[in-house]
C-alpha positions as CSV (number, residue, x, y, z in Angstrom):
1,X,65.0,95.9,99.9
2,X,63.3,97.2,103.4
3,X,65.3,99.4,105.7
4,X,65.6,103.0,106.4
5,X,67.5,106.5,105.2
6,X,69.7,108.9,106.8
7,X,70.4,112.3,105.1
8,X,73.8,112.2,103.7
9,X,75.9,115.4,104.9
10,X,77.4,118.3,102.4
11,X,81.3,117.1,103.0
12,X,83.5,114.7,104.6
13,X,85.0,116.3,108.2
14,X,86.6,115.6,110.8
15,X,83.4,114.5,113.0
16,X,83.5,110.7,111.9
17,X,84.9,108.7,114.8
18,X,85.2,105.3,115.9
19,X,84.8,103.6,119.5
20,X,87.8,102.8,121.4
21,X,85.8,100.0,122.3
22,X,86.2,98.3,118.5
23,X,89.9,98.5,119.0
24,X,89.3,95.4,121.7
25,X,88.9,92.1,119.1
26,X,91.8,93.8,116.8
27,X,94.4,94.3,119.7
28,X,93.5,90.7,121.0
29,X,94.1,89.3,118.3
30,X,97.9,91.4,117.8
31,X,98.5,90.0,121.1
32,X,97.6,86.5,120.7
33,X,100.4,86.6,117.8
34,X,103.0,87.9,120.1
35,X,102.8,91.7,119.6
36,X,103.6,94.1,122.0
37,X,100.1,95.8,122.1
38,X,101.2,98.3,125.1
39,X,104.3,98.8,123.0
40,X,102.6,99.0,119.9
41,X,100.0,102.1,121.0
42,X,102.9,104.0,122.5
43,X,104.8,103.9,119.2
44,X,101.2,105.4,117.4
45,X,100.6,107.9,120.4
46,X,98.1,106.6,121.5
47,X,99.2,105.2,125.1
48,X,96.5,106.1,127.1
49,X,94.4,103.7,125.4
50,X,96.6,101.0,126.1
51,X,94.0,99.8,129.4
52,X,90.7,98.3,128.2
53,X,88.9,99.9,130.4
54,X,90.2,103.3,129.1
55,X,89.4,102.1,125.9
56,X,85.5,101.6,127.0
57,X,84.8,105.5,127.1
58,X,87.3,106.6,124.1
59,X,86.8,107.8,121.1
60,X,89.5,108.1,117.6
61,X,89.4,109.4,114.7
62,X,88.7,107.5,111.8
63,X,92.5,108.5,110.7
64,X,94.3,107.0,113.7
65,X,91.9,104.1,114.1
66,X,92.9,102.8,110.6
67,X,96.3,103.6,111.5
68,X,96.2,101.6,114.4
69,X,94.4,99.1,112.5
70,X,97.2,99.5,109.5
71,X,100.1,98.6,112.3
72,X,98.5,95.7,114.0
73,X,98.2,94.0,110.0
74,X,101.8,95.1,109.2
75,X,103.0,93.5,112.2
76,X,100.8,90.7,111.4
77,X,101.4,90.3,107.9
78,X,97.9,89.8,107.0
79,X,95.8,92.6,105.5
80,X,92.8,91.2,107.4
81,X,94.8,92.1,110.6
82,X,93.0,88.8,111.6
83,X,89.9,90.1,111.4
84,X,88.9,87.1,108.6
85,X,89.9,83.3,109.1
86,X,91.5,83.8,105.9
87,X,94.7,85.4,105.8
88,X,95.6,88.2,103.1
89,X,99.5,88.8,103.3
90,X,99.7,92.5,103.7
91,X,101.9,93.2,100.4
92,X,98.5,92.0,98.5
93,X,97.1,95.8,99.3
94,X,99.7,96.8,97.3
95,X,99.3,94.7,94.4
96,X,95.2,96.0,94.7
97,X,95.9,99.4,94.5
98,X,98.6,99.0,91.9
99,X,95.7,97.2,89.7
100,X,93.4,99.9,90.7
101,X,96.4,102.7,89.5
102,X,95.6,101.8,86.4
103,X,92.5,102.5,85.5
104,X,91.3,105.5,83.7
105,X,87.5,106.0,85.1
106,X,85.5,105.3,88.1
107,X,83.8,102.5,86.6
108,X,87.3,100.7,85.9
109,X,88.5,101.5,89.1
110,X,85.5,99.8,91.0
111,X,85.8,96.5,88.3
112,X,89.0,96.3,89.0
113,X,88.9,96.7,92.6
114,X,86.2,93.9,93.2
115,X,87.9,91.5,90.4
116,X,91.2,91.7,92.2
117,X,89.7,91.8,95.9
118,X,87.4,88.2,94.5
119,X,90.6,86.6,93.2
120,X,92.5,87.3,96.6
121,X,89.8,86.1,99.5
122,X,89.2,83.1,96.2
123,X,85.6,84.2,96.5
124,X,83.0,86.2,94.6
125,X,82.5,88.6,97.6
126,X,82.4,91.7,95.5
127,X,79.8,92.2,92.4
128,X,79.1,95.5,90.5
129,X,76.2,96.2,89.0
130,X,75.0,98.6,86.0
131,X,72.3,100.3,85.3
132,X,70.7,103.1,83.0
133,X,71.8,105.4,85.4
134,X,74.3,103.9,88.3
135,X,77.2,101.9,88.5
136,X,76.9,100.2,92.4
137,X,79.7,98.0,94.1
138,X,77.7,95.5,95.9
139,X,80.0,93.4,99.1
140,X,78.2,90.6,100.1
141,X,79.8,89.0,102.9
142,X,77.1,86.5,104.4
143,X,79.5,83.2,104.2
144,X,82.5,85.9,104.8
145,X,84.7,83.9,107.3
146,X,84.5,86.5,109.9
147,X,86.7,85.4,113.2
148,X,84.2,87.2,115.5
149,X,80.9,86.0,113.9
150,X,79.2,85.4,117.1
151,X,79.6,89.1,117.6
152,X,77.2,90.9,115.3
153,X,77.6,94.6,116.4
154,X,81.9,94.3,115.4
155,X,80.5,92.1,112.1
156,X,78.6,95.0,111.1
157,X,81.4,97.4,111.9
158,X,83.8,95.7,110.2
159,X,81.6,95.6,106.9
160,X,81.4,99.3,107.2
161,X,85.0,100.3,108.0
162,X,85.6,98.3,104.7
163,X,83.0,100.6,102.6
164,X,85.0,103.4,104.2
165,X,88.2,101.9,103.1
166,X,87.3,101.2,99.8
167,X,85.7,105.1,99.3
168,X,88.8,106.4,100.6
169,X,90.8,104.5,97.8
170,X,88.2,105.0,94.9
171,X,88.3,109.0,95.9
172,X,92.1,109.6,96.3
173,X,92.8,107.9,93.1
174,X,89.6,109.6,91.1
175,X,90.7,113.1,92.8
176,X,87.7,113.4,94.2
177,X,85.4,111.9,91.8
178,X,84.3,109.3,93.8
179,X,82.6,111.4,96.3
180,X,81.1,113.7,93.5
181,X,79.7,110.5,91.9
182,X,78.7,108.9,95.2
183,X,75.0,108.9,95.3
184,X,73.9,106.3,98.2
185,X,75.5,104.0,100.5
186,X,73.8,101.0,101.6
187,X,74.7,99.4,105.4
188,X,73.6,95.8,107.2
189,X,73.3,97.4,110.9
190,X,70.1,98.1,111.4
191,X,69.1,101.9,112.2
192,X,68.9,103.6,115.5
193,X,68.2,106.9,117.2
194,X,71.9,107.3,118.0
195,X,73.8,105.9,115.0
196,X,77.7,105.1,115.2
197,X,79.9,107.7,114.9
198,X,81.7,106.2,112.0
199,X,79.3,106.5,110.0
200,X,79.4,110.6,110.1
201,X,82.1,109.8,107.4
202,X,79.3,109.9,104.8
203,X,79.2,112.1,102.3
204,X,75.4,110.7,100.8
205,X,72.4,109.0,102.3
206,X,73.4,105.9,104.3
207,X,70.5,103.1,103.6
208,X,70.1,100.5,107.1
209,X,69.2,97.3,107.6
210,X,70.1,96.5,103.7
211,X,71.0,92.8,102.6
212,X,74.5,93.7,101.4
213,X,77.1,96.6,101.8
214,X,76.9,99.0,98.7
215,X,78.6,101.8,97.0
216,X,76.0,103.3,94.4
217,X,77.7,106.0,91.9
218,X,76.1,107.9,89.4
219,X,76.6,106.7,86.1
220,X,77.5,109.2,84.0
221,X,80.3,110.4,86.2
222,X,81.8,107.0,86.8
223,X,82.6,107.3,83.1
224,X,84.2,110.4,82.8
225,X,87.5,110.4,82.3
226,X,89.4,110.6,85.9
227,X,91.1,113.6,86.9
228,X,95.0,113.5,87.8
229,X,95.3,114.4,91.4
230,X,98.5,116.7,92.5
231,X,97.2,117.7,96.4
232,X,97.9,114.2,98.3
233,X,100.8,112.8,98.4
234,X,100.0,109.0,97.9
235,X,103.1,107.8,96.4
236,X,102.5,105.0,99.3
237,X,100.9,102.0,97.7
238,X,99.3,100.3,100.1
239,X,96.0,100.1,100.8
240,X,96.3,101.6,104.9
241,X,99.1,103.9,103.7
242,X,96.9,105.7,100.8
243,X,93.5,105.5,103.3
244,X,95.5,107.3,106.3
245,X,97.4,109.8,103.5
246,X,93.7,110.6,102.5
247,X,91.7,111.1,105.7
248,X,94.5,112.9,106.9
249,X,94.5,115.5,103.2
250,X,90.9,115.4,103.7
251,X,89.9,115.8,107.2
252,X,92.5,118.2,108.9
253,X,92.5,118.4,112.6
254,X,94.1,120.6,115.8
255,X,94.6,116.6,117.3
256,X,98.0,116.0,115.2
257,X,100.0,112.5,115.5
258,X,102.7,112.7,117.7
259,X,106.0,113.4,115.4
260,X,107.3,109.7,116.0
261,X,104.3,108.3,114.6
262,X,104.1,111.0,111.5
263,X,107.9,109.7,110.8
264,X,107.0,106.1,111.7
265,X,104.4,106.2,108.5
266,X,106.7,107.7,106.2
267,X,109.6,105.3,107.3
268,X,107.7,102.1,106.9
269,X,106.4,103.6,103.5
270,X,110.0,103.4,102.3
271,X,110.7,107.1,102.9
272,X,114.3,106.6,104.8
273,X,116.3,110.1,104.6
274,X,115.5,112.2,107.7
275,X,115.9,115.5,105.1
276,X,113.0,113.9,103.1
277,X,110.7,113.1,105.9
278,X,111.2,116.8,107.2
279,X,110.4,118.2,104.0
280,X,107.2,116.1,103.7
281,X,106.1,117.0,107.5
282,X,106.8,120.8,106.1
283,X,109.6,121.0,108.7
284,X,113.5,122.0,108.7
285,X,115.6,119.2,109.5
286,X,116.6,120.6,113.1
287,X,113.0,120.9,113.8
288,X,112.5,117.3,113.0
289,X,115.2,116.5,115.1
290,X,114.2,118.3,118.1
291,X,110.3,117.3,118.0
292,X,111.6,114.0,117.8
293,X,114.2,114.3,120.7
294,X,111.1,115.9,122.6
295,X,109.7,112.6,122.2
296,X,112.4,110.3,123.5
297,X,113.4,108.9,120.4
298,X,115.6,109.8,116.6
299,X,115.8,109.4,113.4
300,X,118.4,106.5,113.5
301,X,116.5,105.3,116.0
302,X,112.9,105.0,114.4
303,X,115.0,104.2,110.9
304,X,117.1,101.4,112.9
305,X,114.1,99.6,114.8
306,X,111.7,100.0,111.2
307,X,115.1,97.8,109.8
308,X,115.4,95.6,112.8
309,X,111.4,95.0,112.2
310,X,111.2,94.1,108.5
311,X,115.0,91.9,109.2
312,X,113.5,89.6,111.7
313,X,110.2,89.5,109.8
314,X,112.0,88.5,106.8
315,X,114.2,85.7,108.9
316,X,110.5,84.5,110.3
317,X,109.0,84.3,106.8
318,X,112.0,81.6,105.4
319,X,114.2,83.9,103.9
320,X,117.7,83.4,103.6
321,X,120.4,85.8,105.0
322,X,121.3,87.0,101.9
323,X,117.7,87.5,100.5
324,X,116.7,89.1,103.2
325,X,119.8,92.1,103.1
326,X,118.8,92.0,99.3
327,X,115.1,92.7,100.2
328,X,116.5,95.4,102.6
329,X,118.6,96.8,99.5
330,X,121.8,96.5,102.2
331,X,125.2,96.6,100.2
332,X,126.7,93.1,101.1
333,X,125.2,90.8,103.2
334,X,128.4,91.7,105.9
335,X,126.9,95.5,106.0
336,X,123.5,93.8,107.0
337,X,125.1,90.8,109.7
338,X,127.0,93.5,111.1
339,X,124.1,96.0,111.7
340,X,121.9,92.9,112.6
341,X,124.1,91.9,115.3
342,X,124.2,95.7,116.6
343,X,120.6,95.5,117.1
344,X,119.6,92.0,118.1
345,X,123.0,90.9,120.5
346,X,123.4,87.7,117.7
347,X,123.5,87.4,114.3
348,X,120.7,86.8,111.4
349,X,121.4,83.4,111.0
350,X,121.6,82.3,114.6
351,X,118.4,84.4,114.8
352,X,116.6,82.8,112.3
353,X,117.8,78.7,113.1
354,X,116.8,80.0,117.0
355,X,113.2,81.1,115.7
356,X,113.2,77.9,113.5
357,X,113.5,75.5,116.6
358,X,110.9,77.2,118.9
359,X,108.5,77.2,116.2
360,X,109.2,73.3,116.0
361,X,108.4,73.0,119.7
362,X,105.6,75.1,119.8
């Protein structure tokens, strides 16, 4: 295959970021589904991006972009975040990275990963091939049904945000492995004198202008036995939720999260007492409370409009009343109307016939 080498770097750091620029197609297409982008940003900490032309001249890290990324799919419900013309439901990372949970090598953790990645797009996007001495995870997405395909510098950014993606996964569940086994990665873009600074993330020599996306791992490595990691906490299952929880173990930084957004992740990842959160943010609970008070919000506050979220997403979905306080583990379904109506001024089922009936006339 023709194309060119960059020298991989010694370790992953924190010098891998991403243009504020690529945020653009991703937030359009949040808002074109009704989301709050302005609203959205604030939430993450990340306000001052909120104006295009701020977002022009910015740059994130690779932590916060996927975790901007990570909301705008949740919100959506689609994994893709609308990024394909195929939509993934977002629980589907979840069932991925269960699948993937189960393996006990490298080499099952990358079959696994592109047989249950194939059977969800209902495509044979991902391959792996073997040899005498590598194992490589080859993503061909030529006839992938891109929803900016007229825009080949975001095409080739996707494709490489998802080899990122992928070696975040394959690394926090081989503790580390991954990146020990890594031995090349292979890109579409083609090379230039001032390459993206995404691709900084690399940890081995980044191939250009290649005919697929690859993952290349050494072999005998990919076979060993993986290691049980006890340093990041990744009880999350999702895929955004263990990439973020990585990057973040991985590549520590002075530019922390604002508090609301460290307790919004640990919230949405089912993590709902405020003693819990504090403990996993390495905080007392009166700490929590007063970083979060310095932020104009609480707690019950960031616990009640995470609730208020997944209700009406539920109600928008077809579920009933009742399944959807069963999905949100409420006591009765009176507990959940009641709290419902404290939030939205009307109750879930006036909500849901209301939603029902502009839907019809739109």
């Amino acid at each position: 295959m023709a194309g060119s080498f960059s020298e991989g770097r010694t370790r992953l750091d924190n010098r891998a970021r991403i243009s504020g620029q690529h945020l653009g197609p991703i937030l359009q297409e949040a808002s074109h589904a009704g989301i709050d982008v302005d609203d959205l940003l604030a939430g993450l900490g990340h306000s001052d991006i909120s104006d295009q032309k701020a977002r022009e001249t910015a740059t994130l890290l690779l932590v916060d972009f996927f975790r901007i990324e990570g909301e705008v799919a949740r919100r959506m419900d689609d994994l893709t975040a609308h990024l394909s013309e195929r939509k993934l439901t977002y629980e589907t990372g979840a069932f991925v990275t269960t699948q993937m949970n189960q393996s006990s090598t490298l080499n099952e953790a990358v079959q696994n990963l592109a047989q249950y990645f194939n059977m969800m797009h209902g495509e044979r996007y991902n391959t792996v091939r073997t040899t005498d001495r590598t194992i490589t995870l080859i993503i061909d997405d030529t006839e992938f049904p891109y929803t900016m395909k007229d825009d080949p510098d975001m095409v080739h950014f996707v494709g490489e945000c998802v080899l990122i993606k992928v070696q975040c996964l394959l690394d926090s569940f081989s503790a580390g492995l991954a990146d020990a086994a890594l031995r090349r990665v292979s890109i579409k873009r083609p090379q230039s004198e001032d390459g993206p600074g995404h691709l900084e993330f690399w940890s081995a020599p980044v191939a250009f202008g290649q005919n697929h996306y690859e993952l290349c791992f050494d072999r005998d490595l990919a076979h060993e036995r993986m290691p049980i990691s006890s340093s990041i906490d990744l009880s999350s299952e999702g895929v955004f939720s263990r990439v973020i929880a990585y990057l973040e173990h991985r590549t520590p930084t002075s530019q922390q999260p604002s508090f609301k957004a460290l307790t919004l992740d640990l919230i949405r990842n089912g993590m709902t007492q405020q003693d819990a959160v504090a403990h996993r943010l390495s905080i007392s609970v009166a700490t929590l409370r007063r970083r979060l008070e310095e932020e104009g919000t609480s707690f019950r506050e960031l616990t009640n409009d995470h609730f208020l979220e997944e209700a009406t997403s539920l109600l928008k979905k077809g579920y009933s009343v009742a399944q959807a306080s069963e999905a949100l583990n409420y006591s009765d379904v009176r507990a959940f109307n009641r709290a419902f109506k404290r939030w939205k001024g009307e109750t879930p089922a006036k909500y849901a016939q209301r939603f029902a009936l502009s839907s019809q006339r739109a």
